[in-house]
C-alpha positions as CSV (number, residue, x, y, z in Angstrom):
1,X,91.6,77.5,56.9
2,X,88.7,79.5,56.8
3,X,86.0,78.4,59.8
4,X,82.5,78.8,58.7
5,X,79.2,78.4,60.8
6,X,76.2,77.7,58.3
7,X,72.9,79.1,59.1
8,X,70.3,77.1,57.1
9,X,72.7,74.1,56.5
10,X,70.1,72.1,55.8
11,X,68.2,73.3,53.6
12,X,68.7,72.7,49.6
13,X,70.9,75.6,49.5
14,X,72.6,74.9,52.9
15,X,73.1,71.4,51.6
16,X,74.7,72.9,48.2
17,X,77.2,75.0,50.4
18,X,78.0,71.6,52.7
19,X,78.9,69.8,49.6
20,X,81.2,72.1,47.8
21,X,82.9,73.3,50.8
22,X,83.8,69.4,51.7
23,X,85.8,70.0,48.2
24,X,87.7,72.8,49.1
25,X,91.1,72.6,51.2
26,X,90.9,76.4,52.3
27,X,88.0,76.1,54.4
28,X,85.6,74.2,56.4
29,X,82.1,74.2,58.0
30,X,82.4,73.7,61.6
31,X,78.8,74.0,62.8
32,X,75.3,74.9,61.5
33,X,72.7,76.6,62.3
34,X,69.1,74.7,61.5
35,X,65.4,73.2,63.0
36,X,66.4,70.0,61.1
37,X,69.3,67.9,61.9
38,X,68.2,64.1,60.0
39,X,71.6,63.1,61.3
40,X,73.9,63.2,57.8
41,X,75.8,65.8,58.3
42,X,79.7,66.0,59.3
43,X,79.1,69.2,61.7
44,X,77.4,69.6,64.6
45,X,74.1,71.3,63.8
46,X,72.6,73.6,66.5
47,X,68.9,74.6,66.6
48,X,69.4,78.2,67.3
49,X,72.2,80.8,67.5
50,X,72.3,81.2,71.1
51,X,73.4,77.6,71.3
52,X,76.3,77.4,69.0
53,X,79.7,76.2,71.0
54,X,81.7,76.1,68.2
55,X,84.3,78.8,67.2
56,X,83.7,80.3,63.6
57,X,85.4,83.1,61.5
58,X,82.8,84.0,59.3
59,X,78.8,82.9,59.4
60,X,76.8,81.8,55.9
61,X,73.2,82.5,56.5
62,X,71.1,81.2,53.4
63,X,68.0,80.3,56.0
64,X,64.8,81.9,55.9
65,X,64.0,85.7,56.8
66,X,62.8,85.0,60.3
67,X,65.9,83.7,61.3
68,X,67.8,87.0,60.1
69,X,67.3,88.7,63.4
70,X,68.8,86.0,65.8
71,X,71.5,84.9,63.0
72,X,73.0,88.7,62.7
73,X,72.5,89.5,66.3
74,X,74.2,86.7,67.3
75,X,77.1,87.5,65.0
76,X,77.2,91.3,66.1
77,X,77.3,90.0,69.5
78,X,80.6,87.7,69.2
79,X,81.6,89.4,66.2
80,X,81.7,87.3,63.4
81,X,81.5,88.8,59.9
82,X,78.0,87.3,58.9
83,X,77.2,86.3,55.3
84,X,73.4,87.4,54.3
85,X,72.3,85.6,51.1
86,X,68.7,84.8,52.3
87,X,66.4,86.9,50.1
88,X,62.6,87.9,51.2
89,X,63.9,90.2,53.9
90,X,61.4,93.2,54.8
91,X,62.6,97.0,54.9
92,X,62.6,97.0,58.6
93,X,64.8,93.6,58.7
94,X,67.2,95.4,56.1
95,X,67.3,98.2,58.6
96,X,68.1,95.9,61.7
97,X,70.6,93.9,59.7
98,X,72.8,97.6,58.5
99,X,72.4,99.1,62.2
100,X,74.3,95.5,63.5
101,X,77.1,96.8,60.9
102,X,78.1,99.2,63.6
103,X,79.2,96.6,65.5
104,X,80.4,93.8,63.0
105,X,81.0,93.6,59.4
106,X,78.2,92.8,57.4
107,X,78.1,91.1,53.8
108,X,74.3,91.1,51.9
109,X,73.4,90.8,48.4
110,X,70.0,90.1,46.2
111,X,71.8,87.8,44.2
112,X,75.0,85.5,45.4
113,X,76.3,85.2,41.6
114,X,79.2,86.1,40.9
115,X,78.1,86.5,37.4
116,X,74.8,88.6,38.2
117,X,76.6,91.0,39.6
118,X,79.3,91.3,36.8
119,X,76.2,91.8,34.7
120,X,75.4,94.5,37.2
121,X,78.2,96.1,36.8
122,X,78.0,96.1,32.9
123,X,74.8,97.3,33.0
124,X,75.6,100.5,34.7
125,X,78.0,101.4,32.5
126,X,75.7,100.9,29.6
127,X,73.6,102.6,31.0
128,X,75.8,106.0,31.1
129,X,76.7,105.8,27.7
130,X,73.4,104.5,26.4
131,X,70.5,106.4,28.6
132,X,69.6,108.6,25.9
133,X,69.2,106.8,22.9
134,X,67.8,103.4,24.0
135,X,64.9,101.9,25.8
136,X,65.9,99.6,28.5
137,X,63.6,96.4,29.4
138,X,64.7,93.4,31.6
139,X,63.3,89.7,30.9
140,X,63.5,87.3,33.8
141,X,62.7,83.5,33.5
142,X,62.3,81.0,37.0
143,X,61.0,77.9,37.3
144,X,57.2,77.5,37.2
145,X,57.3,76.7,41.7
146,X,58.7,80.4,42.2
147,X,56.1,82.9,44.1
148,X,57.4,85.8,43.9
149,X,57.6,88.0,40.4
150,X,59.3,89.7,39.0
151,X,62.3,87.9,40.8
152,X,64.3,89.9,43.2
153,X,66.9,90.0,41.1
154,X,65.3,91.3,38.3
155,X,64.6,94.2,40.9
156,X,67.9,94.3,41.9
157,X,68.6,94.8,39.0
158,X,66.5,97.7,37.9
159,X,67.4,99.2,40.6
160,X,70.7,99.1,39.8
161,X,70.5,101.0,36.5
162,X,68.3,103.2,38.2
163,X,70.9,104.8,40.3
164,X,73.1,105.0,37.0
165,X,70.0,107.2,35.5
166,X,70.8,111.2,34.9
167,X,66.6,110.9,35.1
168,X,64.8,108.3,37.1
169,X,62.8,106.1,35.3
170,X,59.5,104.6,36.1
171,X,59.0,100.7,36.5
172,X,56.2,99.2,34.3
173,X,55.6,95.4,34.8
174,X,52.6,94.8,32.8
175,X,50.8,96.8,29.7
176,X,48.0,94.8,28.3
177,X,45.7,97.4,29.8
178,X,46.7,100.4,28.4
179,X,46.8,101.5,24.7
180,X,49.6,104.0,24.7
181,X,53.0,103.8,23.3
182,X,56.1,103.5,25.2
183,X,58.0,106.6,27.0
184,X,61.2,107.3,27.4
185,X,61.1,107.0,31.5
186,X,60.3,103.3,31.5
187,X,62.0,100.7,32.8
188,X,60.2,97.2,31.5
189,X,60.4,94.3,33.7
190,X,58.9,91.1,32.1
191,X,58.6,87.7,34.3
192,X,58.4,84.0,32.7
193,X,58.1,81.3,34.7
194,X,57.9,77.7,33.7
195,X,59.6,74.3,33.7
196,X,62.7,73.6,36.1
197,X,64.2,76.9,34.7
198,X,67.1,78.1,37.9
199,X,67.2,81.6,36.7
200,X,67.5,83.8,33.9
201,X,68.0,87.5,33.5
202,X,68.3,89.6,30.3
203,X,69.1,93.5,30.1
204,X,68.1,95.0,26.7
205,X,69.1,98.3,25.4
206,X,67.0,98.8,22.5
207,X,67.6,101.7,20.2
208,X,67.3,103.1,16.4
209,X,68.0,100.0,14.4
210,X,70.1,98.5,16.9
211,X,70.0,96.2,20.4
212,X,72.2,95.3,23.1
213,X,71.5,92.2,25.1
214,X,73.4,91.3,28.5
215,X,72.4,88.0,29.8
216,X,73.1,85.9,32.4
217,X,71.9,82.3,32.7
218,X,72.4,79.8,36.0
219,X,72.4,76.5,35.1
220,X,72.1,75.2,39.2
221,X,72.0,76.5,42.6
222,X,75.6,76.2,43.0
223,X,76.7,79.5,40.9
224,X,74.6,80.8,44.1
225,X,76.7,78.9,46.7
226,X,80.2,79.5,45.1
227,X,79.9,83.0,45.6
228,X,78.5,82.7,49.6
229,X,81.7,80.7,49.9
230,X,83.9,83.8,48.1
231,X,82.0,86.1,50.1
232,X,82.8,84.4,53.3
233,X,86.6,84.1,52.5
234,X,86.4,87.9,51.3
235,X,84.7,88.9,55.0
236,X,87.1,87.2,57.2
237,X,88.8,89.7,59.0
238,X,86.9,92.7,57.8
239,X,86.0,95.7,59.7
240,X,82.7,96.3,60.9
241,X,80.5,98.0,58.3
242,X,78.0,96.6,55.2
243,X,79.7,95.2,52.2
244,X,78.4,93.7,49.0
245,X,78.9,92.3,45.8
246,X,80.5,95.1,44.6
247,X,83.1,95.2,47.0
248,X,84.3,91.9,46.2
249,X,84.3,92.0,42.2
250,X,86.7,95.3,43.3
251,X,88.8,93.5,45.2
252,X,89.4,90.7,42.5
């Protein structure tokens, strides 16, 4: 029986986690990590890390990025493989979060989808057989409350078939203002937002009378949650270092 210690637990995601983990006989959540406790939850829920006097094997954190710091230092100090999903993290929090993989193991991704990131993986390996012929441009849909575009993932993304690239390519997100046609070294990244939309990503590979599309489409938050609770089964007994998405698709 996996032991997990929820960071964020409740919050909507935090609350997605709790309920499908209360389904599943290999594991359980043993404590959580949150300012809010309203009282409904089966575990004990602790304000801050440093207060936690529960054992876990494995931490989820799907809080908010100023609660990365305590969260993973806490965990490199009793380590505990540690979970990241929460997104919005800065450079220098990134860079905190890797040096604590020194001293426990470390699991962070852009996107907790399982699917995203077999649509990750397929687009790389497009991308090294179709990089010469075809234009690439991602479309990403989110629900009209989002603040951020285009969506991390969408980034992620890129970024992604960016590092498959013989040539790196140049990121263009909007071209209403310039009159020019498109060049080869673009990458188009396209953001919709509207409705109650959860997330959409498309990868089009657009060449000479024909087009590739690789999409991926959640439906709810809990495609998001099921793979934080694969993650966290995956980490358990891990040696210190970073791990991501990747490394868990590989292992399946």
């Amino acid at each position: 029986m996996t032991k997990i210690l929820l960071s964020g637990c409740s919050g909507k995601m935090g609350r997605v986690i709790g309920a499908l983990v209360a389904e599943d006989t290999t594991c359980e959540i043993v404590g959580g990590i949150d300012l809010v406790d309203d009282g409904t939850l089966s575990f004990p829920v602790f304000s801050s890390p440093d207060k936690v006097n529960v054992q876990a094997d494995v931490i989820i954190d799907f809080s908010h990025p100023s609660c990365l710091i305590p969260t993973v230092t806490y965990a490199a100090e009793n380590k505990i493989p540690v979970v990241v999903c929460t997104t919005g993290l800065t450079p220098e929090q990134k860079a905190y979060m890797a040096s604590k993989a020194s001293d426990t193991a470390v699991f962070f991704s852009a996107n907790m989808s399982l699917g995203v990131n077999v649509i990750i993986d397929l687009a790389k390996r497009a991308t090294n057989v179709l990089e010469d012929n075809f234009d690439i441009e991602i479309v990403e849909a989110h629900h009209n409350r989002k603040l951020d575009a285009p969506s991390g993932t969408a980034l992620y993304i890129a970024d992604a078939i960016n590092d498959a690239c013989t040539e790196k390519k140049e990121y263009i997100y909007d071209r209403h203002s310039v009159r020019k046609k498109r060049e080869k070294k673009e990458i188009g990244i396209h953001a919709i937002r509207g409705g109650t939309i959860v997330g959409e990503h498309t990868v089009i590979f657009a060449g000479n009378d024909e087009i590739i599309e690789l999409k991926h489409t959640a439906l709810s938050r809990d495609v998001f949650a099921e793979g934080a609770i694969a993650a966290a089964k995956f980490m358990v007994g891990k040696k210190s270092g970073m791990y991501d998405m990747n490394d868990l698709i590989q292992s399946k």
